[in-house]
PAZAPA-4460 file (N, C-alpha, C; in steps of 0.05 Angstrom, whole numbers, plus 32768, in hexadecimal, padded with zeros to 4 digits):
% residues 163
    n_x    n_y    n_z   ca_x   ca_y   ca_z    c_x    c_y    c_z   seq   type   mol
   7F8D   8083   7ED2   7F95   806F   7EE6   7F7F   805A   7EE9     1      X     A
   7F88   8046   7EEB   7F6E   8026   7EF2   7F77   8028   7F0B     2      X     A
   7F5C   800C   7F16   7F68   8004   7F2B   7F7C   7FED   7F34     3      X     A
   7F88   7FED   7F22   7F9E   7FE4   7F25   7FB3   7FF4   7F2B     4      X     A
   7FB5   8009   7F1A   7FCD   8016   7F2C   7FCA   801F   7F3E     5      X     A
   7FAC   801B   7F4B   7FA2   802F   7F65   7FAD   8011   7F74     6      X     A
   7FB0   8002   7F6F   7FB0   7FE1   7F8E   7FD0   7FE5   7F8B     7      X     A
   7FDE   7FEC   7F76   7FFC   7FE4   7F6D   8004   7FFE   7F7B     8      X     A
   8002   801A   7F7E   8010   8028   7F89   8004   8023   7FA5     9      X     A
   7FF1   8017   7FB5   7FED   8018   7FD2   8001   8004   7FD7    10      X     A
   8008   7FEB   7FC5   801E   7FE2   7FCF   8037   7FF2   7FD9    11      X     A
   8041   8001   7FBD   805A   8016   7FC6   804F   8024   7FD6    12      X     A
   803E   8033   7FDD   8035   8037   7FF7   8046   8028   8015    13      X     A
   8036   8019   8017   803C   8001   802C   8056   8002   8034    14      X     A
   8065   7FFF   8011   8087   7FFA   8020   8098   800B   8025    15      X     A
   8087   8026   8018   808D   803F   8022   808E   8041   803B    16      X     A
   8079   803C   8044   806D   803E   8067   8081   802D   807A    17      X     A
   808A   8017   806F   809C   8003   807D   80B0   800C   8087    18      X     A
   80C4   8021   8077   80D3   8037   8081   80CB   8044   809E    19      X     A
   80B8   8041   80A2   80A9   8059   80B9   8094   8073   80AF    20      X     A
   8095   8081   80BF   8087   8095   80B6   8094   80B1   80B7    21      X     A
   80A9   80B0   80B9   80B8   80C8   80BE   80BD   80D7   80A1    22      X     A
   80B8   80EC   8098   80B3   80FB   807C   80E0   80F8   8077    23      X     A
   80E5   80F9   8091   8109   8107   808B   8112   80F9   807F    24      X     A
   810C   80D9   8086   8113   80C2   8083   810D   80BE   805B    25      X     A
   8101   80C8   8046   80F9   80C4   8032   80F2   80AE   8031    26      X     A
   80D2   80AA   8037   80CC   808D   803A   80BE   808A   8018    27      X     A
   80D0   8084   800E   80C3   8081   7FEE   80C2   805A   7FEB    28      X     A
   80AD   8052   7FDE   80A7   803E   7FD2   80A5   803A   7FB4    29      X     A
   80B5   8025   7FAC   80A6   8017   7F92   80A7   7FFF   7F87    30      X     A
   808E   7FF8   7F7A   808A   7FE2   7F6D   8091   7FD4   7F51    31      X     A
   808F   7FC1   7F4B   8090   7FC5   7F31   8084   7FA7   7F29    32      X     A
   8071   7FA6   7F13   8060   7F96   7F12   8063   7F95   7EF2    33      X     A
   805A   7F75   7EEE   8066   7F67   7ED7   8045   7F50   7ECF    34      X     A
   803F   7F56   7EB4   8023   7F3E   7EBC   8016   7F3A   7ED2    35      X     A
   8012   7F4F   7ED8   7FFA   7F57   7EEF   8000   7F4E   7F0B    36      X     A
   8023   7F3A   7F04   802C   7F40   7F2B   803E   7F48   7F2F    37      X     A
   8045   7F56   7F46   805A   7F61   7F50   807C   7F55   7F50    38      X     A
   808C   7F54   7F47   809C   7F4B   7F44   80B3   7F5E   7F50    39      X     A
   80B0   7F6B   7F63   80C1   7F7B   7F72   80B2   7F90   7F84    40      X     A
   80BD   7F96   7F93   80B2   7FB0   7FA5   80CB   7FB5   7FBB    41      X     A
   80CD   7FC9   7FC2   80E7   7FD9   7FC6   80E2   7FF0   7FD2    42      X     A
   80F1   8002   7FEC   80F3   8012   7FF5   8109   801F   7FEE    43      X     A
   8109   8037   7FFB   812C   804D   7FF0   8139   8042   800F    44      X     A
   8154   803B   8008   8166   802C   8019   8181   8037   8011    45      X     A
   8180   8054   800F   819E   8067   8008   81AD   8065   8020    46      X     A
   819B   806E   803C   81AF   8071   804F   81B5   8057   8057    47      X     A
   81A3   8047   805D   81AF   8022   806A   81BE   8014   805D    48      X     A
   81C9   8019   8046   81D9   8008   8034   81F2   8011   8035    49      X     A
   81FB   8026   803F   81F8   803E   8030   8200   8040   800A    50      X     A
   81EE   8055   8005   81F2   8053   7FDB   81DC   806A   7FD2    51      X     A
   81EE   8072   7FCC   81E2   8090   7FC2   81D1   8085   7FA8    52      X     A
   81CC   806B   7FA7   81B7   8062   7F85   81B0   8051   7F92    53      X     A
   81A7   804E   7FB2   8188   8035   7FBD   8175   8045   7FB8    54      X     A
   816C   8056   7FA5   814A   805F   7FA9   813C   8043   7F9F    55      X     A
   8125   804C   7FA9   811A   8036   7FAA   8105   8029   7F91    56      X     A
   8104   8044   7F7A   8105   8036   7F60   8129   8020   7F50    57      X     A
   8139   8030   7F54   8156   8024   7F55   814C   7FFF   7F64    58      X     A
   8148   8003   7F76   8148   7FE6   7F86   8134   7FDA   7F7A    59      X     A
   8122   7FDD   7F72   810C   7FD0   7F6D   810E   7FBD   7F52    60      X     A
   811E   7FD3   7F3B   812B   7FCA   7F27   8140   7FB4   7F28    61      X     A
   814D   7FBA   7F42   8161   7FA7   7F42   8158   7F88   7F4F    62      X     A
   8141   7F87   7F59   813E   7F73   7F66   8127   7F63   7F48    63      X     A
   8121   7F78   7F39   8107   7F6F   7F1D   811F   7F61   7F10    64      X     A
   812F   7F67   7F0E   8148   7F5F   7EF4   8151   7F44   7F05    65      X     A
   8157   7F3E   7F1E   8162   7F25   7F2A   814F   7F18   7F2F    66      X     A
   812F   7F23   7F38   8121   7F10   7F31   8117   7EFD   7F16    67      X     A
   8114   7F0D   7EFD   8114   7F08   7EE9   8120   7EF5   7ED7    68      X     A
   8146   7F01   7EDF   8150   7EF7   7ED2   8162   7F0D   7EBE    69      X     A
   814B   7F24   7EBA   814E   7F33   7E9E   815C   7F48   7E9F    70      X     A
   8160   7F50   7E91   8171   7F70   7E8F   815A   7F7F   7E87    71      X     A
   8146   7F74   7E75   8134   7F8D   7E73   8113   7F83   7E79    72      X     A
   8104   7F99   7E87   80ED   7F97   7E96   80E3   7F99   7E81    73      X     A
   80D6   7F97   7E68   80C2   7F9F   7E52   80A2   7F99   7E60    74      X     A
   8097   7FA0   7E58   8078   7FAA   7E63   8076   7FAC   7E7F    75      X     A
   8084   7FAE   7E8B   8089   7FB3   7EA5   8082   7FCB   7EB4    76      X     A
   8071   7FCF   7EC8   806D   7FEA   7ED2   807A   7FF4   7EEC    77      X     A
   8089   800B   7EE8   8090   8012   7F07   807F   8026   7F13    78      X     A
   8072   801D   7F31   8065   802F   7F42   807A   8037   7F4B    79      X     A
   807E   8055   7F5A   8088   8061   7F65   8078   8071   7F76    80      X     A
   8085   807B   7F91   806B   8087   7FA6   806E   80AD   7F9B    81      X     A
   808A   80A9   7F8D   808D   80BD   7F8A   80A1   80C3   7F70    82      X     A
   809C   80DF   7F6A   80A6   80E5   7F44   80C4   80DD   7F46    83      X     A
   80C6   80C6   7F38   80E2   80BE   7F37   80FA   80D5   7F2E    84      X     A
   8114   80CE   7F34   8124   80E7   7F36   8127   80DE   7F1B    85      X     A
   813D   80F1   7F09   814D   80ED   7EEE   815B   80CB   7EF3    86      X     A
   8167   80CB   7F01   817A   80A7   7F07   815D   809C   7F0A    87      X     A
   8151   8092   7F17   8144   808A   7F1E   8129   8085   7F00    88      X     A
   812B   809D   7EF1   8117   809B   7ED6   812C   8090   7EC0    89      X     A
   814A   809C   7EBF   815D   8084   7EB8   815D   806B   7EAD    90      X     A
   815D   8061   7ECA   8160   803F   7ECC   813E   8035   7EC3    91      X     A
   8127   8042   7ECF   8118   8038   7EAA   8112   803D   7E9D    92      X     A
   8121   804F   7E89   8128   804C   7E6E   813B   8030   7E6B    93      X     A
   814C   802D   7E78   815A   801A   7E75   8155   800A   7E77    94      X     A
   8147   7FF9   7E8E   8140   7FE2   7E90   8125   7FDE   7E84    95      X     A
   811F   7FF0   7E6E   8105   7FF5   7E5D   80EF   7FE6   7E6D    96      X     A
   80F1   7FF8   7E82   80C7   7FF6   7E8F   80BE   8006   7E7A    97      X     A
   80A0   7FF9   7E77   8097   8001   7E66   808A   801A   7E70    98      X     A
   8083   8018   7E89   806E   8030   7E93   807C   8038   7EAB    99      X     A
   807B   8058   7EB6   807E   805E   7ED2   805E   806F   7EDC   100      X     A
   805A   8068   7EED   8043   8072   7EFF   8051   8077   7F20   101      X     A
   804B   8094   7F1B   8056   80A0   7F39   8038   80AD   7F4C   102      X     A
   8043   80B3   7F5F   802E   80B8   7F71   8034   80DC   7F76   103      X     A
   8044   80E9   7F87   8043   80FC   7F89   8053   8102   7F7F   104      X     A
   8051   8125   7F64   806B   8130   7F57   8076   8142   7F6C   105      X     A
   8087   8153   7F60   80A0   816A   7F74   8084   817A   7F76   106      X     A
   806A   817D   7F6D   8060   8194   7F78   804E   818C   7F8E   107      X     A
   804D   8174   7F9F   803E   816B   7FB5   8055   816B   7FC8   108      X     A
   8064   8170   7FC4   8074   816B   7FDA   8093   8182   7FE2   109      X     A
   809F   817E   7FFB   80B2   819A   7FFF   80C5   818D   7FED   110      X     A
   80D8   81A2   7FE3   80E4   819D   7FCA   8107   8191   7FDB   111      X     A
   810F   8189   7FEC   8122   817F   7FFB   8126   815F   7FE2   112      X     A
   8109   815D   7FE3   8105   813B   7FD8   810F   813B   7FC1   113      X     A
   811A   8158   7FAC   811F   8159   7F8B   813E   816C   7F87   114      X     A
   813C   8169   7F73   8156   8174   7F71   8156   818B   7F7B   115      X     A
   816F   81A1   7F7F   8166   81BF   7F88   8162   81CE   7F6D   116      X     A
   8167   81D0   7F56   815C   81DE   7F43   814A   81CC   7F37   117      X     A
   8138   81D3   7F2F   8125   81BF   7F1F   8125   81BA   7EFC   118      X     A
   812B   81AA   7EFF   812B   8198   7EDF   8118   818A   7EDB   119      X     A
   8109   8185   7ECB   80EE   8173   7EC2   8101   815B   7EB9   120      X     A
   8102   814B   7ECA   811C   8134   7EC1   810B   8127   7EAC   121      X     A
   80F4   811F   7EBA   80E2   8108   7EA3   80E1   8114   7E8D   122      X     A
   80DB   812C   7E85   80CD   8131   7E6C   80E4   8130   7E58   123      X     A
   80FD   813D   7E68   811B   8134   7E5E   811A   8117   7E56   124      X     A
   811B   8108   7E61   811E   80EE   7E62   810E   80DE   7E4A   125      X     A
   80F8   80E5   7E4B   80E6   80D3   7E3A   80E8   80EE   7E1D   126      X     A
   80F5   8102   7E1D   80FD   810E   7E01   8114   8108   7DF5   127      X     A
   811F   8104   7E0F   8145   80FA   7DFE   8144   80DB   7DFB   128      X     A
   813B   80C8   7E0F   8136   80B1   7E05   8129   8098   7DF9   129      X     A
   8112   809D   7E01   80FF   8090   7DF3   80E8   8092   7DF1   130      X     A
   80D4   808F   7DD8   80B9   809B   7DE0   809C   8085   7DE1   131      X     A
   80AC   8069   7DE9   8096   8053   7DF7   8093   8050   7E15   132      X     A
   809D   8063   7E1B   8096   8065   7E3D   808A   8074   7E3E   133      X     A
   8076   806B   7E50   805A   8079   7E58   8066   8083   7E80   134      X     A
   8062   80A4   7E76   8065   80A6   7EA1   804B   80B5   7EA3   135      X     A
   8044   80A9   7EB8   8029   80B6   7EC6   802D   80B3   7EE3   136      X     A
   8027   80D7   7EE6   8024   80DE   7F05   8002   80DC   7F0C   137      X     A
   8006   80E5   7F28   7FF8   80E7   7F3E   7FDB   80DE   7F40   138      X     A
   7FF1   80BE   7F41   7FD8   80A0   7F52   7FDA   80A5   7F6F   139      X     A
   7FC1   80A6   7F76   7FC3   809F   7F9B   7FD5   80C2   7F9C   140      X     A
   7FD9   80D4   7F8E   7FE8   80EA   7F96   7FE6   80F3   7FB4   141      X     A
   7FC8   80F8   7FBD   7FCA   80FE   7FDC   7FD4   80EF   7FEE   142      X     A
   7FD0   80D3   7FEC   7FE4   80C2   8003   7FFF   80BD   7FF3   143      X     A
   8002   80C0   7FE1   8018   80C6   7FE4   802F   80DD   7FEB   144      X     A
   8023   80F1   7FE5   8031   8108   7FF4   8032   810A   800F   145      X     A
   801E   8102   801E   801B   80F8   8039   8036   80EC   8046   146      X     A
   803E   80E2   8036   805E   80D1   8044   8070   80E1   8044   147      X     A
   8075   80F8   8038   8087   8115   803B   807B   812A   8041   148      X     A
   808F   8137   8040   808E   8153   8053   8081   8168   803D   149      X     A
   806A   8178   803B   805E   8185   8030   806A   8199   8028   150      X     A
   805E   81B2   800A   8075   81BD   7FFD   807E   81D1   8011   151      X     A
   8067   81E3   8022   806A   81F4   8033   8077   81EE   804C   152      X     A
   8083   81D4   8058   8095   81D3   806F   80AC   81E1   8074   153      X     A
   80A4   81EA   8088   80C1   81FA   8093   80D6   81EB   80A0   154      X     A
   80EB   81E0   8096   8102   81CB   8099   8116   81DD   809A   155      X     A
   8124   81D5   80AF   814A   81E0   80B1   814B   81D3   80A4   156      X     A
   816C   81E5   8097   817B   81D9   807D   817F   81B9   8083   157      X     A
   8195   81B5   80A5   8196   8197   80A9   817E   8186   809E   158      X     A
   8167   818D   80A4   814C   817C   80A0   814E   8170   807E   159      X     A
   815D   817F   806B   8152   8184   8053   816D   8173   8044   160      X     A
   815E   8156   803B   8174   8147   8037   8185   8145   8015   161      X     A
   8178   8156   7FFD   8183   8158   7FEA   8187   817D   7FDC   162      X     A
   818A   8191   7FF4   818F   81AA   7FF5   819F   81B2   7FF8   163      X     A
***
């Protein structure tokens, strides 16, 4: 990790934070940065829209591609505050970011935030589809796990929003 992806994920940070601070709330952030500027940043906006595909890597993409112009992000990096889901690692392959950099994986955090059985989506992902994407976890990992609910929380089922 440089420090650049250390200034680029405090952004997703930030817009993580914008959400509030409430862990229930999945306050996930991400960025995504193109020749060294930001050309999008994006929160998860599933419930306000409502759309079961506002995470906020999803949004971030979509606002890189209308800002752009492009259909595809090439050297493009997505920050994420957190390990992007399978859809979410998906859409870049697709919109060929070149790089993902996440902040906290499924093991910093209570597992409500991941699927209920666990699949290594990425390693899936970058074996079935392509092998010029670079993913690298845990930049800023401690503040980033900070914005969710830790693995040991004791949550009622209600509390537990993908269980």
């Amino acid at each position: 990790m440089t420090n650049d992806d250390e200034r680029w994920m405090r952004e997703a940070i930030a817009i993580a934070r914008s959400k509030g601070s409430d862990p229930a709330s999945s306050p996930l952030g991400s960025v995504i940065v193109l020749d060294g500027r930001m050309i999008s940043g994006e929160r998860n906006q599933t419930k306000e829209l409502p759309d079961a595909t506002a995470h906020a890597e999803m949004m971030a993409i979509r606002r890189a591609c209308e800002g752009t112009g492009e259909l595809e992000l090439r050297g493009a990096t997505l920050y994420s505050t957190l390990q992007p889901c399978g859809m979410c690692t998906m859409a870049s392959i697709w919109s060929k970011v070149g790089r993902v950099v996440y902040g906290a994986g499924r093991d910093d955090v209570h597992e409500m935030y991941f699927e209920a059985q666990h699949v290594d989506t990425l390693a899936f992902i970058t074996d079935a589809y392509r092998d010029d994407i670079v993913i690298e976890g845990g930049c800023l990992r401690d503040e980033c796990a900070a914005l969710y609910y830790p693995p040991d929380a004791d949550l009622s089922e209600e509390e537990q929003a993908n269980l």
